[in-house]
C-alpha positions in Angstrom: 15.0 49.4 27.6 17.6 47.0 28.2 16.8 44.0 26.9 18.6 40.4 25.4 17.6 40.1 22.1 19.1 37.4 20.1 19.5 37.0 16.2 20.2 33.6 15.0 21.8 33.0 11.9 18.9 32.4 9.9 17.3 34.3 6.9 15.0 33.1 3.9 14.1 35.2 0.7 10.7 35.2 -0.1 10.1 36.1 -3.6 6.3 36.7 -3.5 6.5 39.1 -0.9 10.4 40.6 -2.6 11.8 40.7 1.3 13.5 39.0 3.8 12.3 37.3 6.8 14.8 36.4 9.4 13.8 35.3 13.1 14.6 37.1 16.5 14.6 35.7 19.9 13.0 38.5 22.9 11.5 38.0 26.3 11.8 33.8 25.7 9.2 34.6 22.6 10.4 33.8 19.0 9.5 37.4 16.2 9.7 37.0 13.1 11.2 39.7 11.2 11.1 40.7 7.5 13.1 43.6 5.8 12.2 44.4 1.8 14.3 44.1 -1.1 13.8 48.3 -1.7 14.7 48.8 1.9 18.0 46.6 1.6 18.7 48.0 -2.1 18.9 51.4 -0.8 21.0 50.4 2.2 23.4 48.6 0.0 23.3 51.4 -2.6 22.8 49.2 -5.2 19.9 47.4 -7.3 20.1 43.8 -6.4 19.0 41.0 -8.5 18.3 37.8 -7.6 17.5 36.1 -4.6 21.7 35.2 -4.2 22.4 39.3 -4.5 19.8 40.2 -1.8 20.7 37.6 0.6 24.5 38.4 0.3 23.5 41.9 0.8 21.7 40.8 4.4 24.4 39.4 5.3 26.9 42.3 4.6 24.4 44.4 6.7 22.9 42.3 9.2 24.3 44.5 12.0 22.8 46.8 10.4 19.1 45.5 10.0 19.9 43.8 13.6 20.2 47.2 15.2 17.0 48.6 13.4 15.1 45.0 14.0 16.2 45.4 17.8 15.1 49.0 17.9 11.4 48.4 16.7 11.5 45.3 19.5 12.4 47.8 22.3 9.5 50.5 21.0 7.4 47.7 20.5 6.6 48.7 16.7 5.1 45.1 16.3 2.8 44.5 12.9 -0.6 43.2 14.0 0.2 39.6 13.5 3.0 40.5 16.0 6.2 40.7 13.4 8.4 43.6 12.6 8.5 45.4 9.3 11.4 47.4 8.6 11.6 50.0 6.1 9.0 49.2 3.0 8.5 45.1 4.1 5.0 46.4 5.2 4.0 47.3 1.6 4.8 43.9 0.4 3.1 42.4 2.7 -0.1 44.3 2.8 0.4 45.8 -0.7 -2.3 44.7 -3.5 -4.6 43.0 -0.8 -8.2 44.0 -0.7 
């Protein structure tokens, strides 16, 4: 599938949930899209502390995490509140709820 899907330049750690969420726009809808600290630590190769390590390590491999993001849009991997988890975000998210 063939599809415009645009990244803005927009990312926010959030600590509680140890990931990334970042925003893509698809099919005029806004997704929100999270990656997890374990997921960017192995792509960086490196243990990253603190929120100013992870989020230079985004942006060092937003193509990257843009590529795989866009990926799970085309298949249509969406969470059940209608985001995409890539790599171990779903764990933080879900993880250690009842």
């Amino acid at each position: 599938m063939n599809q415009e899907i645009l990244f803005p330049d927009l990312q926010e750690w959030q600590a509680g949930e140890q990931r990334v969420g970042f925003p893509a726009q698809a099919m005029g809808a806004l997704i929100q899209c999270y990656i997890g600290r374990s997921q960017l630590e192995r792509m960086a190769g490196t243990a990253l502390l603190g929120e100013a390590e992870v989020l230079r390590a985004f942006d060092a491999l937003r193509f990257d995490i843009e590529e795989l993001a866009t990926r799970a849009i085309e298949e249509q991997a969406f969470a059940p509140d209608g985001s995409i988890l890539i790599g171990d975000a779903a764990h933080a998210r879900h993880g250690g709820q009842p």
